[in-house]
KOLROFI-789172 format. One record per residue (C-alpha): x, y, z. Coordinates in steps of 0.05 Angstrom, whole numbers, plus 5000, padded with zeros to 4 digits. Layout:
N
XYZ;...
// end
This chain:
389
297436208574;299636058502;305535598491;312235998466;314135348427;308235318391;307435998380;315035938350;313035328307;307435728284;311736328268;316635858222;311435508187;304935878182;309236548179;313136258113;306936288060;304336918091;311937288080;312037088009;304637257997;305537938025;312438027985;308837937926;303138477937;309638937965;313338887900;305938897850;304139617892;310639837875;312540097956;319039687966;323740327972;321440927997;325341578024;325241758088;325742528111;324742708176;320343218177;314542768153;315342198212;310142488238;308241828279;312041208288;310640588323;316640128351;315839358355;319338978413;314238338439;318637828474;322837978540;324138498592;331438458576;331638608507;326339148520;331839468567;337139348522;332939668468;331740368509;337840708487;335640728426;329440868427;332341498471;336841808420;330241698372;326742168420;332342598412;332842568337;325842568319;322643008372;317143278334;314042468317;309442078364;312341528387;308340848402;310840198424;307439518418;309638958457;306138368498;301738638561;306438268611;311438898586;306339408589;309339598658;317739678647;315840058588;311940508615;316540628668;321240748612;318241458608;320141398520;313641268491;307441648483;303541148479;304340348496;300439788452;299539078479;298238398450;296137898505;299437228497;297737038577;290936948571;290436408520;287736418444;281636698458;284537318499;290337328439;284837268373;281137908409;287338318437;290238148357;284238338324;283839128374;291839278349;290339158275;284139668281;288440098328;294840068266;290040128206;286940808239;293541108265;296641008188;304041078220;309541408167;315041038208;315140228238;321840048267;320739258278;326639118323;323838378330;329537868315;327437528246;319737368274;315337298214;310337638251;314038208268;313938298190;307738138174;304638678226;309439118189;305639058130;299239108151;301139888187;301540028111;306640548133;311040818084;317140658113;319239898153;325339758179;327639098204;333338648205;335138318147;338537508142;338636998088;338436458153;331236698167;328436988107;322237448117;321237708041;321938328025;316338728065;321539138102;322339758055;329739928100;332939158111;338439208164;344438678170;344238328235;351438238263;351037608316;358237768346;355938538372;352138638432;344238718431;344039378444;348739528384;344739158340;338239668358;342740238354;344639918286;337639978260;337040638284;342940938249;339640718178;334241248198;339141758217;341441638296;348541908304;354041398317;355441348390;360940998414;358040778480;350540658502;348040788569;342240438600;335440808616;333740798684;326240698696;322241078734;320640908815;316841328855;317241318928;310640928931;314540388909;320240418952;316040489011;312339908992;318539478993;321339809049;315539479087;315838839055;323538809077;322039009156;316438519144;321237959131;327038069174;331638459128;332939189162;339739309133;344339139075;342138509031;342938198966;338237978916;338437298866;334237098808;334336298810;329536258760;329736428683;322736628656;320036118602;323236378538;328235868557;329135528624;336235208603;339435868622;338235658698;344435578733;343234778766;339034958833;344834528869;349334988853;346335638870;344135388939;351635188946;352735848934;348236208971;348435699031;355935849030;354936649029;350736579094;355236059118;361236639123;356737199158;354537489084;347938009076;340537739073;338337459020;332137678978;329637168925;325837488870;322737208811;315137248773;308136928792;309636388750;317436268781;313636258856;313735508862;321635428831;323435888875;319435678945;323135058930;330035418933;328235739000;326335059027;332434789015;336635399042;331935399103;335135969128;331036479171;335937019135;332236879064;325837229048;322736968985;319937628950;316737198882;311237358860;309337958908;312738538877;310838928812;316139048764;316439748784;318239488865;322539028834;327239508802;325639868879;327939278911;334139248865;336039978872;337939918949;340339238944;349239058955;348938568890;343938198839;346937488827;342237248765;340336748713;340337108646;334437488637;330338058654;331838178726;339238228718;338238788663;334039068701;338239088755;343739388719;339140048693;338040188765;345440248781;346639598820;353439158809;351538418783;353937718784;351237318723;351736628692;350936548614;351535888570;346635738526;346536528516;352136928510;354337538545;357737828483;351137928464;346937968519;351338178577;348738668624;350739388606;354139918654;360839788707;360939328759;358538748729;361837958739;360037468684;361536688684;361236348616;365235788601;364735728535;364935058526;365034718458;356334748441;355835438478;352635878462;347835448425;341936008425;340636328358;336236888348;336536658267;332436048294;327436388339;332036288406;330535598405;334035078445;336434338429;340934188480;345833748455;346633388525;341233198573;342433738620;345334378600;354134218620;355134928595;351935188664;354034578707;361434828693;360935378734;363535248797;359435478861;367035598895;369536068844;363236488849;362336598916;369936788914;367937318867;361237518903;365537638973;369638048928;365138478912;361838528975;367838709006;368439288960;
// end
């Protein structure tokens, strides 16, 4: 697996020289404006690489797009660890993938088979809803599509090889900011954004279904997502206090609890269910697919999550949430929908996450206070809450 640090450092550095370069050839072939009529987007091909999340929070967009422009072909590239959500997604016609878990070797060859794939298709539309990547841009270019869109900042300047360059507002919510972009290619305004619900088939369900009688959970339960995928781990919530809290919700006669998380989060969270030791905890990581995950979440009382992909993914499929954010925000990355609980304290460095910097974090403290704040107590007061609902 590639490191996401490096692959940032790259990305700010390496990325710098090639923006300019390519900003220069934009502006000497003269294609820096072009107009867009909808009629011609005959094919267009939607960027999103990093995180399941954003790729959820993304959807509603790319679902009034299917609405607007139903007579274009609609591709999507992304990283192959999202080739699965988005194709439960049921929005694209076809799904692209870089491969960044393989290492550089698996990357260089998986690279080299999407710049064939974009130099054949010739899109007329890219919508690069990356946040301020340089790569993002620079893959823009090389669709030589007539029209680019992307955001637009003076923090993180990408030259000018967007053709459509869209403000980025950091106070509105993430899925604003898509729907943003997609109004400067003609989405109606909407005042309010639902979340698309992926697609689970009953293969799916009965697979968990089996997994659940397997491990001693018949009836009601409730998941939690301990870990927080590797974009960042400082958005874990201390693992003291969320066996507090989940030793406490057994403690008082609460559901089972279901532990979920990816291949990679297995050993973090085996650890957790040590320390609960609990025969009432079944640790699910690393044995479902995303598609029985959002299963699992469907028939489950409550999600209480890290920020990250699980919890948005628990919110498409209906299911009320419990959440911790600090070195994110919820303004802009809380899940969408009713029912949901967030705890943010805001402290004085929180949020210090900054998608003008690549979402990189420099902790100003040793460990992250802005998610020790949160008291265990004043959750599980909440979770009972909504249990008892």
């Amino acid at each position: 697996m590639m490191n996401i640090n490096l692959l940032k450092f790259l990305d700010k550095y390496a990325g710098l020289p090639l923006c300019l370069l390519l900003t220069v050839l934009t502006r000497l072939s003269g294609r820096e404006t072009h107009s867009l009529r909808g009629e011609e987007i005959r094919k267009t091909l939607a960027m999103k690489f990093f995180g399941m999340g954003s790729i959820l929070l993304l959807a509603p967009t790319l679902a009034e797009f299917r609405k607007t422009y139903p007579g274009s072909r609609l591709v999507f590239l992304t990283l192959g660890r999202n080739r699965e959500i988005s194709r439960a997604l049921g929005l694209f016609d076809e799904i692209v993938t870089l491969d960044i878990d393989g290492g550089w070797a698996a990357f260089a060859g998986s690279f080299a088979s999407v710049m064939r794939y974009l130099w054949k298709e010739r899109f007329d539309l890219v919508l690069d809803f990356e946040f301020f990547t340089r790569f993002s841009a620079i893959v823009s270019f090389f669709t030589f599509a007539g029209i680019k869109v992307g955001y637009h900042a003076w923090e993180t300047w990408r030259g000018g090889i967007h053709t459509i360059r869209v403000p980025f507002n950091r106070y509105w919510h993430i899925s604003d900011s898509f729907y943003a972009l997609g109004t400067h290619i003609g989405l109606p305004r909407k005042e309010k954004l639902e979340p698309v619900r992926p697609a689970v088939d009953q293969a799916d369900r009965d697979a968990v279904r089996e997994l659940l009688a397997a491990g001693g959970v018949p009836g009601a339960y409730v998941c939690a997502y301990v870990s927080a995928g590797d974009l960042s781990v400082e958005r874990r919530w201390p693992a003291d206090s969320f066996a507090r809290l989940l030793g406490g919700l057994l403690e008082r006669g609460g559901p089972r609890i279901v532990l979920t998380g990816s291949g990679k989060e297995v050993p973090y969270v085996r650890e957790m269910r040590r320390r609960l030791n609990d025969p009432r905890v079944l640790d699910l990581s690393g044995r479902l697919s995303v598609t029985q995950l959002a299963a699992l979440l469907e028939g489950a009382e409550l999600m209480i999550s890290n920020d990250g992909g699980p919890l948005h993914l628990a919110a498409a499929m209906g299911t009320r949430t419990v959440s911790f954010f600090g070195p994110e925000t919820p303004v802009m990355y809380g899940p969408l929908g009713e029912g949901h609980s967030v705890f943010f304290k805001g402290i004085e460095c929180s949020p210090c996450i900054n998608v003008h910097d690549r979402k990189s974090v420099r902790c100003y403290w040793t460990e992250p206070k802005c998610m020790q704040a949160i008291d265990p107590e004043e959750v599980l007061a909440e979770v009972e809450k909504k249990l008892a609902r």
